[in-house]
Backbone of each chain as nested JSON, in Angstrom:
{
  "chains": [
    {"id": "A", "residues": [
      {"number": 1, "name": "UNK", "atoms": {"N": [19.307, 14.291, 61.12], "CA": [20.085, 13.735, 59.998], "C": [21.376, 13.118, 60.513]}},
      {"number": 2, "name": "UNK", "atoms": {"N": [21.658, 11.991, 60.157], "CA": [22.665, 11.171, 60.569], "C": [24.153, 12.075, 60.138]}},
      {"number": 3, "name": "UNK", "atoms": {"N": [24.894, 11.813, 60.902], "CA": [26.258, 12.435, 60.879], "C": [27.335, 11.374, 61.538]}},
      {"number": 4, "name": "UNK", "atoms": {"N": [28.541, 12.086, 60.715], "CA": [29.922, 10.831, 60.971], "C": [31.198, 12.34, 61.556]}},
      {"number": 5, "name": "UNK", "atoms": {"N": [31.591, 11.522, 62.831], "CA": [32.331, 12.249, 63.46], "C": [33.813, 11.526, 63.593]}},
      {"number": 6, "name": "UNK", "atoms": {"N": [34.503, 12.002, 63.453], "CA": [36.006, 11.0, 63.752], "C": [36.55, 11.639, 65.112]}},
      {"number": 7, "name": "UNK", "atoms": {"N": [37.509, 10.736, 65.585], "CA": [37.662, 11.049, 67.082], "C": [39.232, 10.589, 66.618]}},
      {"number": 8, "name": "UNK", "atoms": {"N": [40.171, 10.77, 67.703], "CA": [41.692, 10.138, 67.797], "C": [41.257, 9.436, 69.833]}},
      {"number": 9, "name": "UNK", "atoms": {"N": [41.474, 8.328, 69.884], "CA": [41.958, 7.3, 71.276], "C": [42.936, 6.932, 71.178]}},
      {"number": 10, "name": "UNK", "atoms": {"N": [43.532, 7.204, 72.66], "CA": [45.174, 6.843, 73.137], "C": [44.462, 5.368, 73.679]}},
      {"number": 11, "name": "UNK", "atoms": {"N": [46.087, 4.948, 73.639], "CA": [45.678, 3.561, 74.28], "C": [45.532, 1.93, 73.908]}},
      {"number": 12, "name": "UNK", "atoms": {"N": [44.57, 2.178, 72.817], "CA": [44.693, 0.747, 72.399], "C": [45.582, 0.737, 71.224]}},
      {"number": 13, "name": "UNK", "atoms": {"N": [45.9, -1.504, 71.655], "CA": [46.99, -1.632, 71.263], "C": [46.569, -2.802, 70.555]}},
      {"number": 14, "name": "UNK", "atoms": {"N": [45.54, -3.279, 70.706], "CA": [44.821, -4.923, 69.775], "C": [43.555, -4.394, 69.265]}},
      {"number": 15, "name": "UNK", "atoms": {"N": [43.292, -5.418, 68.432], "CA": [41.8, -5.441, 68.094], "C": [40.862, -5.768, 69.188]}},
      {"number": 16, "name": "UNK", "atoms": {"N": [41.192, -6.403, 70.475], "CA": [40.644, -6.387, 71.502], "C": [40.225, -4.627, 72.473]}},
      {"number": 17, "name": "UNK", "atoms": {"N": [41.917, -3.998, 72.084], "CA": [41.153, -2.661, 72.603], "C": [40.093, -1.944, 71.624]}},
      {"number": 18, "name": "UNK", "atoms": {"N": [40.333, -1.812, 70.478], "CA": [39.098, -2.02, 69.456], "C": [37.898, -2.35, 69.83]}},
      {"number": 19, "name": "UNK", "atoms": {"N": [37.434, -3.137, 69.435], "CA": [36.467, -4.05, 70.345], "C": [35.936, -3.689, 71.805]}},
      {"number": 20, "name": "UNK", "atoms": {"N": [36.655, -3.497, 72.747], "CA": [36.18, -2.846, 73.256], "C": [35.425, -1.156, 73.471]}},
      {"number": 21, "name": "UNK", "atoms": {"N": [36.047, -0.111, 72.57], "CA": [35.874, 0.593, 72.428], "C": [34.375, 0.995, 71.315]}},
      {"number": 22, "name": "UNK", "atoms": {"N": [34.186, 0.12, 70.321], "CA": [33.475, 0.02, 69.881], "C": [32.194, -0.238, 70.36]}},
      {"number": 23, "name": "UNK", "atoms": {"N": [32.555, -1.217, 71.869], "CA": [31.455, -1.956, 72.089], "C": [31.001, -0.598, 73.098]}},
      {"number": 24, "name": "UNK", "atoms": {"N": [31.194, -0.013, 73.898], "CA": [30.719, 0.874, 74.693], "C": [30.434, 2.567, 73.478]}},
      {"number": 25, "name": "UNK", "atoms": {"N": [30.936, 2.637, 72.715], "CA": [30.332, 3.697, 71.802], "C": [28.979, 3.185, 70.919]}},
      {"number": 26, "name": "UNK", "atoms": {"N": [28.563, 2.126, 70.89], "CA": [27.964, 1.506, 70.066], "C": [26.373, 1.706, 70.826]}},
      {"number": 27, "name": "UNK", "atoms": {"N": [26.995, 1.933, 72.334], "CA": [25.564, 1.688, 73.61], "C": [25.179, 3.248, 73.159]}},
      {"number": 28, "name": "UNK", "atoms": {"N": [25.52, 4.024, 73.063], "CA": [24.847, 5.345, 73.072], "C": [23.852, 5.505, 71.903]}},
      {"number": 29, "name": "UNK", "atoms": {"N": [22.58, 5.902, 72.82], "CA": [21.605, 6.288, 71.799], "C": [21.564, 7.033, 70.208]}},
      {"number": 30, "name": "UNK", "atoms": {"N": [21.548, 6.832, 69.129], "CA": [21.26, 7.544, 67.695], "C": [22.655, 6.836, 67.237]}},
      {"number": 31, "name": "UNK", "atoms": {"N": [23.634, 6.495, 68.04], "CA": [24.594, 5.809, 67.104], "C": [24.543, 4.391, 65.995]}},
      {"number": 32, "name": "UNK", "atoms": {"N": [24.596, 4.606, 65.248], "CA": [24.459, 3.508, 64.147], "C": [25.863, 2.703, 63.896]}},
      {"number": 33, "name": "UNK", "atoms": {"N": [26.53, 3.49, 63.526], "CA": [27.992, 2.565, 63.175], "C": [29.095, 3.09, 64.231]}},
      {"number": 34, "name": "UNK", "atoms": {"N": [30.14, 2.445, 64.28], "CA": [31.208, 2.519, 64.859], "C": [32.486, 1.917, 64.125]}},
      {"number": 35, "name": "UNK", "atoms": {"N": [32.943, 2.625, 64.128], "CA": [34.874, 2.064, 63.374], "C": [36.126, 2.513, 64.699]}},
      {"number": 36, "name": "UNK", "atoms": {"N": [36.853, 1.905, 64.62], "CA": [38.142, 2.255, 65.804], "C": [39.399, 1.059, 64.987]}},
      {"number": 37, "name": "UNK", "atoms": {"N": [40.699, 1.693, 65.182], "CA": [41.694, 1.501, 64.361], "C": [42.62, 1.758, 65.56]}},
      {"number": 38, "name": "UNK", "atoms": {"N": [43.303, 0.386, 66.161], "CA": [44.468, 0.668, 66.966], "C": [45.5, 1.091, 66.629]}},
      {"number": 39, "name": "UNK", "atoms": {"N": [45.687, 0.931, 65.003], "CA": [47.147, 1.256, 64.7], "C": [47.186, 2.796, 64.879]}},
      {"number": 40, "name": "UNK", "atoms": {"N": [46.125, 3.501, 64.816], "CA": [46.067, 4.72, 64.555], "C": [45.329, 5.748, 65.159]}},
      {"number": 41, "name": "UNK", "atoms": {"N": [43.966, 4.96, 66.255], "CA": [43.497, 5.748, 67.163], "C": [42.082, 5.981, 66.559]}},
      {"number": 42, "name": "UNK", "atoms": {"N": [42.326, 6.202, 65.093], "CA": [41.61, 6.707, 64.327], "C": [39.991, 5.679, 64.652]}},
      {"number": 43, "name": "UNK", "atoms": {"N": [38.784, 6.701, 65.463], "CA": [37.636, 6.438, 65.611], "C": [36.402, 6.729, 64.683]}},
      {"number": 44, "name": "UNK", "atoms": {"N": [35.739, 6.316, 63.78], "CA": [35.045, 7.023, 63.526], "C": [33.212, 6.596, 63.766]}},
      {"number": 45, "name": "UNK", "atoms": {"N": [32.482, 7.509, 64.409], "CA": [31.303, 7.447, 64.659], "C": [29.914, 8.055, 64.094]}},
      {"number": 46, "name": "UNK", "atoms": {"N": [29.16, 7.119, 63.514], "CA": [27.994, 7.861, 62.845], "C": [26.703, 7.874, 63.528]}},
      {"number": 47, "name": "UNK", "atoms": {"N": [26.194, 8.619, 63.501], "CA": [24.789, 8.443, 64.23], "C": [24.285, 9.689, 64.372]}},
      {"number": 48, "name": "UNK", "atoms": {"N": [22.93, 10.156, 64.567], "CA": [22.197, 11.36, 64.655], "C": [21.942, 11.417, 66.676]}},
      {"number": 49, "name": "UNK", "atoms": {"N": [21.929, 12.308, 66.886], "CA": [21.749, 13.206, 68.259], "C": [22.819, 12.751, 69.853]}},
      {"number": 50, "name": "UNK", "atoms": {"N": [23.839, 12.488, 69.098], "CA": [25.286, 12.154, 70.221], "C": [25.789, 13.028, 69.75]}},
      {"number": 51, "name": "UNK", "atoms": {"N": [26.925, 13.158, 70.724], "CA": [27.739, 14.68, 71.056], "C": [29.075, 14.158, 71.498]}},
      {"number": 52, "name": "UNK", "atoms": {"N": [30.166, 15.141, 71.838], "CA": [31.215, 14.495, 71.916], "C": [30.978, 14.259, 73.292]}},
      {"number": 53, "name": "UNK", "atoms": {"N": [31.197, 14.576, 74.421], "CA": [30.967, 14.22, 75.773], "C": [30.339, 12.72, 75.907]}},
      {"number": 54, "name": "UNK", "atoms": {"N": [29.433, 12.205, 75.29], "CA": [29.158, 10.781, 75.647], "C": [30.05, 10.287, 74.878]}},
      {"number": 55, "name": "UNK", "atoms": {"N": [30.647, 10.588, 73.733], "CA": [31.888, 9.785, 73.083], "C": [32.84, 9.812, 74.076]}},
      {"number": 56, "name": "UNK", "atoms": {"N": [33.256, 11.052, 74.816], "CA": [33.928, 10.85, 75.821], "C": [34.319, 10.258, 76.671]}},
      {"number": 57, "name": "UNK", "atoms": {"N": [33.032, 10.093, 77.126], "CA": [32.477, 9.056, 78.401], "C": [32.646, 7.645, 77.991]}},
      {"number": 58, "name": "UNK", "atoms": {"N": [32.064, 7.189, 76.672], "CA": [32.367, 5.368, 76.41], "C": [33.44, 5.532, 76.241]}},
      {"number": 59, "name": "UNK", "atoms": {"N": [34.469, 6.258, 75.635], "CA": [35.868, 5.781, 75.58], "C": [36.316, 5.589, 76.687]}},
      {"number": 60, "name": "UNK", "atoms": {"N": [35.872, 6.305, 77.764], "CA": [36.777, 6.705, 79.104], "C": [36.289, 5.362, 79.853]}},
      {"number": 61, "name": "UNK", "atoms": {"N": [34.95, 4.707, 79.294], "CA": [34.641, 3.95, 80.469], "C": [35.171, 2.294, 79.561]}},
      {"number": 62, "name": "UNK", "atoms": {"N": [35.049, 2.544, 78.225], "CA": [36.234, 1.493, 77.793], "C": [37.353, 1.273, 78.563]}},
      {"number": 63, "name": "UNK", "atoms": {"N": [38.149, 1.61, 78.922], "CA": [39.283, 2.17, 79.732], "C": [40.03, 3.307, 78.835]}},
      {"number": 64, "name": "UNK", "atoms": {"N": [39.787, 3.552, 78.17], "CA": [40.59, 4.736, 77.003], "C": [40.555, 6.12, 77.228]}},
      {"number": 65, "name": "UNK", "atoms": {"N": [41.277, 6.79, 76.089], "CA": [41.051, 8.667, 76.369], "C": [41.104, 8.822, 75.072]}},
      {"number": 66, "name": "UNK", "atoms": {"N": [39.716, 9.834, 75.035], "CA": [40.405, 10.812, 73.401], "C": [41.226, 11.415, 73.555]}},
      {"number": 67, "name": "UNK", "atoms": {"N": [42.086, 11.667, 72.441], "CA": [43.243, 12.45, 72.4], "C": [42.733, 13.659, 71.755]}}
    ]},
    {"id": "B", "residues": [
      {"number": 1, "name": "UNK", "atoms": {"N": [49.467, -35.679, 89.926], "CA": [50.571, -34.838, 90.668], "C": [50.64, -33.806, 89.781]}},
      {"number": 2, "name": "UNK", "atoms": {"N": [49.411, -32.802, 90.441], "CA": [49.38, -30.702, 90.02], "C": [51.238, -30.293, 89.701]}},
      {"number": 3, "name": "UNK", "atoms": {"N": [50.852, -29.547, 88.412], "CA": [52.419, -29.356, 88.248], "C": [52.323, -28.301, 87.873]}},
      {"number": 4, "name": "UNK", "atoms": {"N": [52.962, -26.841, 87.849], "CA": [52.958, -25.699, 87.03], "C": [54.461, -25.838, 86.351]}},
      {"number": 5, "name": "UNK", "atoms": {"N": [53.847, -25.268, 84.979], "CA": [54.899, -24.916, 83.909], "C": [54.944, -23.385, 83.346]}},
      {"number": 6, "name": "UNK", "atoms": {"N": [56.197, -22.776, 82.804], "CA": [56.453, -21.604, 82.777], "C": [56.759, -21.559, 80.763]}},
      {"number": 7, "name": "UNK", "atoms": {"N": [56.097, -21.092, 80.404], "CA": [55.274, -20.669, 79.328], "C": [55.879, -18.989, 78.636]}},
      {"number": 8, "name": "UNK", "atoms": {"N": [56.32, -18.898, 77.757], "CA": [56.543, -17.169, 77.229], "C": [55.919, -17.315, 76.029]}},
      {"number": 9, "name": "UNK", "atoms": {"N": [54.508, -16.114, 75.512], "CA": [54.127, -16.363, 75.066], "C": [54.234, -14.643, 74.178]}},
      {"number": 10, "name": "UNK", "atoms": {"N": [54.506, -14.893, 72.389], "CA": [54.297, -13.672, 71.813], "C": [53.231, -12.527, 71.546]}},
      {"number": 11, "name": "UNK", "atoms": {"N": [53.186, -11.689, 71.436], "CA": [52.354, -10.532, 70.643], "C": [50.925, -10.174, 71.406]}},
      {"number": 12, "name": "UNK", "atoms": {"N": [51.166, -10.421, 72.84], "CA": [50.184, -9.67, 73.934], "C": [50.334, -8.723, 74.483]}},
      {"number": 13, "name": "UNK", "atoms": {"N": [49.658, -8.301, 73.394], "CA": [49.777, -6.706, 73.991], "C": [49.067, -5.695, 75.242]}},
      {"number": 14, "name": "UNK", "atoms": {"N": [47.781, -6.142, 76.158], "CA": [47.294, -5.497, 76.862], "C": [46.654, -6.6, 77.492]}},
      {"number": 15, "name": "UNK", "atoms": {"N": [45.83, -6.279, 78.596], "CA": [45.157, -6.676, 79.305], "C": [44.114, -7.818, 78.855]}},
      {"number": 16, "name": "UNK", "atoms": {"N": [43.406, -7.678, 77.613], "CA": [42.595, -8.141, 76.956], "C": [43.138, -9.147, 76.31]}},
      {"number": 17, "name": "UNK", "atoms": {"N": [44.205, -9.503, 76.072], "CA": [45.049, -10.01, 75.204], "C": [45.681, -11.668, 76.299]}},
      {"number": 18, "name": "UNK", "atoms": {"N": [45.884, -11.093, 77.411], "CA": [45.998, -11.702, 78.878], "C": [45.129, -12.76, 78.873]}},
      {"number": 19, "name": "UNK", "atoms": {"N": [44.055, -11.961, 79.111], "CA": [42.44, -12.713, 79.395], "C": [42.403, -13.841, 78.056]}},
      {"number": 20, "name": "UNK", "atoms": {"N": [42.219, -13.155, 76.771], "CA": [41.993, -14.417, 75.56], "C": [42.99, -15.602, 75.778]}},
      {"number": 21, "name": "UNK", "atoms": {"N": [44.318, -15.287, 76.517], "CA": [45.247, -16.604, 76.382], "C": [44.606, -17.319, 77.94]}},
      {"number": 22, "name": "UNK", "atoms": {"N": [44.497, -16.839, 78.496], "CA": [44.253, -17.408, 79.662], "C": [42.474, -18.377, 79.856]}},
      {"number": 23, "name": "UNK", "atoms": {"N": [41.635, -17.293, 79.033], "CA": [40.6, -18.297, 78.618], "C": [40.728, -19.537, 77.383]}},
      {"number": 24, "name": "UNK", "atoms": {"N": [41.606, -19.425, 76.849], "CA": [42.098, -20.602, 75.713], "C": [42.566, -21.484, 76.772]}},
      {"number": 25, "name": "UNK", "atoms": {"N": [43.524, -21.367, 77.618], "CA": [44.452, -22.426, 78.281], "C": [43.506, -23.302, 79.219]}},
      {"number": 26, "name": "UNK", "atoms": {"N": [42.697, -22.553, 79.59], "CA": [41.744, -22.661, 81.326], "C": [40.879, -23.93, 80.253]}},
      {"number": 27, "name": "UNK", "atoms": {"N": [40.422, -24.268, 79.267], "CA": [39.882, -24.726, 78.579], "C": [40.187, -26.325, 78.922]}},
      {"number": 28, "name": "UNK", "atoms": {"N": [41.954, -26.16, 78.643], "CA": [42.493, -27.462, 78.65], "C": [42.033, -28.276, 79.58]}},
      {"number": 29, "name": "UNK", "atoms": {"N": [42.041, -29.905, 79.432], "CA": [41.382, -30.968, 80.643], "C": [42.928, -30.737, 81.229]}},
      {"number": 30, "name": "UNK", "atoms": {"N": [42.038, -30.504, 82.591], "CA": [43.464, -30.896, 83.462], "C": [44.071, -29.619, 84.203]}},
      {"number": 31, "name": "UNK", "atoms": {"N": [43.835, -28.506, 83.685], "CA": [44.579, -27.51, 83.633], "C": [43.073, -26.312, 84.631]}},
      {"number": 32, "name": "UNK", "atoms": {"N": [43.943, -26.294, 85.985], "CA": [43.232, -25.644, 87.557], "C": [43.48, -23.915, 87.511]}},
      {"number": 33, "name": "UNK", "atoms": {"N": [45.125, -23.453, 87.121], "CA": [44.794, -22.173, 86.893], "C": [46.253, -21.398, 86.062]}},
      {"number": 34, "name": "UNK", "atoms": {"N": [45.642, -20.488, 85.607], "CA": [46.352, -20.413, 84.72], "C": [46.748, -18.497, 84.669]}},
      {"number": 35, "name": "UNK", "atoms": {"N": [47.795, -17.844, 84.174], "CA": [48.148, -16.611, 84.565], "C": [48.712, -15.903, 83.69]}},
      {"number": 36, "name": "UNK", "atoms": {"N": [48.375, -15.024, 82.853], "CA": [49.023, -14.211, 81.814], "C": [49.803, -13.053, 82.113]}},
      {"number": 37, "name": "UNK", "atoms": {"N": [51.12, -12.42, 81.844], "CA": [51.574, -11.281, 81.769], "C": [51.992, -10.358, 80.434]}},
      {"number": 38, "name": "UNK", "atoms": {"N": [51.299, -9.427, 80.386], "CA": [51.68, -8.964, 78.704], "C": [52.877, -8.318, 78.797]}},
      {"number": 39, "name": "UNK", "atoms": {"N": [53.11, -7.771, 79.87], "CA": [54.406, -6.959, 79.864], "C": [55.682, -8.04, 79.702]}},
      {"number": 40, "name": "UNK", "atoms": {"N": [55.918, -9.534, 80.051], "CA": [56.933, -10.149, 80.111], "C": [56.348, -11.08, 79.229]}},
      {"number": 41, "name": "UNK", "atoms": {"N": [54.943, -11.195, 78.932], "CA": [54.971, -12.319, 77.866], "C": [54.855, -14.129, 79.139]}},
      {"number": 42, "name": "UNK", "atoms": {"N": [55.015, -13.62, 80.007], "CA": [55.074, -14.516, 81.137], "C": [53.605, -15.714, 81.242]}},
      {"number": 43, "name": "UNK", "atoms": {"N": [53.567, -16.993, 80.985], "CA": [52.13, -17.38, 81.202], "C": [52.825, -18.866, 82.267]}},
      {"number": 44, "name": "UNK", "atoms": {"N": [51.929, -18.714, 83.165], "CA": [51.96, -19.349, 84.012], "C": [50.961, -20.734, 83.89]}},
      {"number": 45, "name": "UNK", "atoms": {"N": [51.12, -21.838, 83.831], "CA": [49.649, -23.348, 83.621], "C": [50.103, -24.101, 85.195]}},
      {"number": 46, "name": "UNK", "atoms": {"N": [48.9, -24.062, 85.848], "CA": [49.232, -25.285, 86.936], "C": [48.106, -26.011, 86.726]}},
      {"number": 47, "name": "UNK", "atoms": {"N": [48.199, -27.509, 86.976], "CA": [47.406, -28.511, 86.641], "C": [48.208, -30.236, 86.317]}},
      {"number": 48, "name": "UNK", "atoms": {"N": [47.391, -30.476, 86.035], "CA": [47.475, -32.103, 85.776], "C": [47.229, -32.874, 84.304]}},
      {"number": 49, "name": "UNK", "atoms": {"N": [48.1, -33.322, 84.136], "CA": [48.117, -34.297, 82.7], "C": [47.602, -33.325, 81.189]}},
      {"number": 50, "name": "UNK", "atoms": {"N": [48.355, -31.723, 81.319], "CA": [48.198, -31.512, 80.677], "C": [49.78, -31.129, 79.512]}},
      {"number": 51, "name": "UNK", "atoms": {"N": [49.792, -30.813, 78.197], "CA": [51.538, -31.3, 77.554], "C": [51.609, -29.467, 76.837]}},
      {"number": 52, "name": "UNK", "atoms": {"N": [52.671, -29.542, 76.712], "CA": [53.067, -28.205, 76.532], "C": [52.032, -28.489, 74.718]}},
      {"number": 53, "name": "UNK", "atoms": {"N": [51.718, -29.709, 73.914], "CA": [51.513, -29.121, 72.505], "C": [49.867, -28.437, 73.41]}},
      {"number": 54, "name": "UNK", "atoms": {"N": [49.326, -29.09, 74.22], "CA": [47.893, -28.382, 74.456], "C": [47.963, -27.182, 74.395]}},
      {"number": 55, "name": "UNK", "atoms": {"N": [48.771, -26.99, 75.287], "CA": [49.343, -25.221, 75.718], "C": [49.721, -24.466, 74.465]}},
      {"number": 56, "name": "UNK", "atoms": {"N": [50.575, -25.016, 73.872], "CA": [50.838, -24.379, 72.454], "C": [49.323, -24.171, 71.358]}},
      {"number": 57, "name": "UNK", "atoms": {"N": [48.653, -25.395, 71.243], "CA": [47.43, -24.956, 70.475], "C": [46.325, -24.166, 71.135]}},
      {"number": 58, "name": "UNK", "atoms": {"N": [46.069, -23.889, 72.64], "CA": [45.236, -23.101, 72.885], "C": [46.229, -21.547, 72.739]}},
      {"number": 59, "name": "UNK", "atoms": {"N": [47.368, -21.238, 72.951], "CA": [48.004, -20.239, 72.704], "C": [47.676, -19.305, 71.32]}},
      {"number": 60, "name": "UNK", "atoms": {"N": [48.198, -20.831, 70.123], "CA": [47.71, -20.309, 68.713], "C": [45.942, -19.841, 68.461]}},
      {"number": 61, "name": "UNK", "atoms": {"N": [44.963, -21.055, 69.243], "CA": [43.759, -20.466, 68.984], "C": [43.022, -19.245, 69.528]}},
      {"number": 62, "name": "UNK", "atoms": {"N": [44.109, -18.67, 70.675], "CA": [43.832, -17.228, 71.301], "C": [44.27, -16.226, 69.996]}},
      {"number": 63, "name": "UNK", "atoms": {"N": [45.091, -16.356, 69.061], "CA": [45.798, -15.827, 67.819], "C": [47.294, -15.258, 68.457]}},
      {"number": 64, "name": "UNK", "atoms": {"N": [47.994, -15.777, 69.043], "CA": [49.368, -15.605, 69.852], "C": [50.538, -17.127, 69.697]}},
      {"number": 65, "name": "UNK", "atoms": {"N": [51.207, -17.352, 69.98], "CA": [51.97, -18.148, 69.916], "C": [53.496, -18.11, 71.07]}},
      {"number": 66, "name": "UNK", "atoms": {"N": [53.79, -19.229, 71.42], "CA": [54.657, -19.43, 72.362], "C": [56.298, -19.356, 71.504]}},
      {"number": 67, "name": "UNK", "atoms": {"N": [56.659, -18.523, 72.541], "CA": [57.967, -18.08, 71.72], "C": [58.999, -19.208, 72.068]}}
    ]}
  ]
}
């Protein structure tokens, strides 16, 4: 069953870091949507059978960090 | 006769932000290489027969503007 997780990322500062962040959370398997908000960090991710550790990982390999 | 001109450009905020002005400018006829700094706002154009309005409208169509 699909599920929505919110995350906080340090770091971005445009809709470009956005965008990027989106675009590497978006690659992980069962994810469906993606939202990311520079003003605020504020991530949120839906999708059935991801975990936080690969959220981890695309942020980190975005260049970013969860907070 | 290659000429570089010195360029300050607003509201670049990161790395990504660099790259979009610098792929807008690189666009221009005429224009060999070109160099963004977000921290100083610093953009660097070397090239030929190209006029600061070029520079100014690829600036605006990156969504930034020359201060």
């Amino acid at each position: 069953m699909a599920e929505t997780k919110n995350y906080t990322v340090t770091g971005m500062t445009c809709g470009h870091c956005e965008l990027s962040v989106q675009e590497e959370i978006a690659e992980i398997p069962g994810v469906t949507a993606v939202s990311a908000d520079h003003t605020t960090g504020a991530v949120t991710v839906t999708g059935e059978g991801f975990d936080d550790s690969q959220v981890a990982a695309a942020v980190d390999e975005a260049g970013y960090s969860l907070s």
